[in-house]
C-alpha positions as CSV (number, residue, x, y, z in Angstrom):
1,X,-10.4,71.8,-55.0
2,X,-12.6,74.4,-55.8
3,X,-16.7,74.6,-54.2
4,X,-18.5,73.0,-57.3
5,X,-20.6,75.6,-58.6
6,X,-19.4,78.2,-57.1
7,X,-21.0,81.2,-59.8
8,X,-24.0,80.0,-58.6
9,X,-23.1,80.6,-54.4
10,X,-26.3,82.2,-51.9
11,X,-26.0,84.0,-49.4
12,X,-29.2,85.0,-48.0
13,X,-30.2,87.9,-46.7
14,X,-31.4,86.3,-43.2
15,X,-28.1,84.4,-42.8
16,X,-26.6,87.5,-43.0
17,X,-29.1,90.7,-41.0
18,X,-30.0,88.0,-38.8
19,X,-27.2,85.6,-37.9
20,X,-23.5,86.9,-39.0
21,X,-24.5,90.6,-38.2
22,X,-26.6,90.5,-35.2
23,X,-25.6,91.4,-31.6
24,X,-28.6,89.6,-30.5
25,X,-28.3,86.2,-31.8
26,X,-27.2,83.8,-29.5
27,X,-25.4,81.8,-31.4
28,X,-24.3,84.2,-33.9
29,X,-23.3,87.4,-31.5
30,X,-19.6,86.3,-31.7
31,X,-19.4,86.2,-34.8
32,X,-21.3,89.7,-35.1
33,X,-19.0,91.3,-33.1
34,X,-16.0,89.9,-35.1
35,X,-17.4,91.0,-38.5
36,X,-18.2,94.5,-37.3
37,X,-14.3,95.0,-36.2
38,X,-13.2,94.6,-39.5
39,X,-15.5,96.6,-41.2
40,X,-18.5,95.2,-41.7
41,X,-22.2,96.8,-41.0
42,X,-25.8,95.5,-40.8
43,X,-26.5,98.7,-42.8
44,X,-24.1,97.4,-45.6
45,X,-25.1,93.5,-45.3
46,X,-24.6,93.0,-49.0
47,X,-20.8,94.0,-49.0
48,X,-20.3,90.8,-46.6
49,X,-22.8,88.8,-48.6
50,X,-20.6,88.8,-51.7
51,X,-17.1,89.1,-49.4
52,X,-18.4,85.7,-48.6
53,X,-19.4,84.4,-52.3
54,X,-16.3,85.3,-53.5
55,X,-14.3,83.7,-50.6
56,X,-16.5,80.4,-51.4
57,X,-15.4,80.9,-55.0
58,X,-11.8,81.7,-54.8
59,X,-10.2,79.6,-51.7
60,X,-9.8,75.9,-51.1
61,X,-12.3,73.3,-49.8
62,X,-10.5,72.0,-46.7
63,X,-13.1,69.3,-45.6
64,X,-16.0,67.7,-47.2
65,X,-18.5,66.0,-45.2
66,X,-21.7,63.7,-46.3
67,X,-25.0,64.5,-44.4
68,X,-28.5,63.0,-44.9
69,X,-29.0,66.8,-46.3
70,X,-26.8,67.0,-48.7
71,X,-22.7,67.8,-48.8
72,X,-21.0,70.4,-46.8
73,X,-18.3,72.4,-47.6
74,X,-15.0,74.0,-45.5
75,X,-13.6,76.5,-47.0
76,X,-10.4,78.6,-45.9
77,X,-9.0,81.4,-46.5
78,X,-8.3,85.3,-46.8
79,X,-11.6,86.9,-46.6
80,X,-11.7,90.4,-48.3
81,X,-13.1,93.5,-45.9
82,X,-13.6,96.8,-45.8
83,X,-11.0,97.6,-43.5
84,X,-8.3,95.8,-45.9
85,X,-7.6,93.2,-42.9
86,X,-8.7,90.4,-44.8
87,X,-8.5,88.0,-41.9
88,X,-8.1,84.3,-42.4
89,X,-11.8,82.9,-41.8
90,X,-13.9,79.4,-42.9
91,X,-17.0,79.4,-44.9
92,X,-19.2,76.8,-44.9
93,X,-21.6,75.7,-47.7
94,X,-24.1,73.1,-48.3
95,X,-25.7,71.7,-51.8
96,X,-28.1,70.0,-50.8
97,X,-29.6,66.6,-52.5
98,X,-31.2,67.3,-55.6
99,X,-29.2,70.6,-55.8
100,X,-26.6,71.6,-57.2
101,X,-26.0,75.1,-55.5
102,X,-24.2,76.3,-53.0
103,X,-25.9,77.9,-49.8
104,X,-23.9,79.5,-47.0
105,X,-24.3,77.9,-43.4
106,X,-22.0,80.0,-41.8
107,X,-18.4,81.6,-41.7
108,X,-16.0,82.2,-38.3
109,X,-12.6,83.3,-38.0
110,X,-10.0,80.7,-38.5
């Protein structure tokens, strides 16, 4: 299975500069220092913004989970990077009721 909608996938910009990418988050510093060994740069936040929309388009859903928010997402797979290490990572996306696009929540190595 496919995320539903997937052409229409966001990634914002905050989720990005101020989550996935930044050193000083404390929940996302992990995952900023995992993304900047393998290639990717807060300077350069759109190349990992549409890494991620096409790893929500082109791998499987693994797990789909009913909130009171809406439904989430797991997706695995290859992610593409600059480096060419394409590690194996999960996305995570919600569409959220009365929506029917996809917003990222989060990604993590696998």
């Amino acid at each position: 299975m496919n995320l539903p909608n997937a052409d229409q996938a966001q990634v914002d910009r905050k989720k990005i500069t101020e989550y996935l990418l930044c050193t000083l988050h404390p929940d996302g510093s992990n995952k900023a220092a995992f993304f900047s060994q393998i290639g990717f740069t807060l300077e350069y936040w759109k190349i990992l913004a549409e890494s991620l929309r096409k790893h929500g388009a082109t791998c499987n859903v693994t797990k789909v989970v009913e909130s009171e928010y809406g439904t989430r997402y797991s997706v695995d797979g290859f992610l593409e990077t600059p480096d060419s290490r394409n590690p194996y990572v999960r996305t995570v996306w919600i569409i959220e009721k009365q929506s029917t696009t996809p917003r990222l929540i989060t990604a993590h190595p696998k």
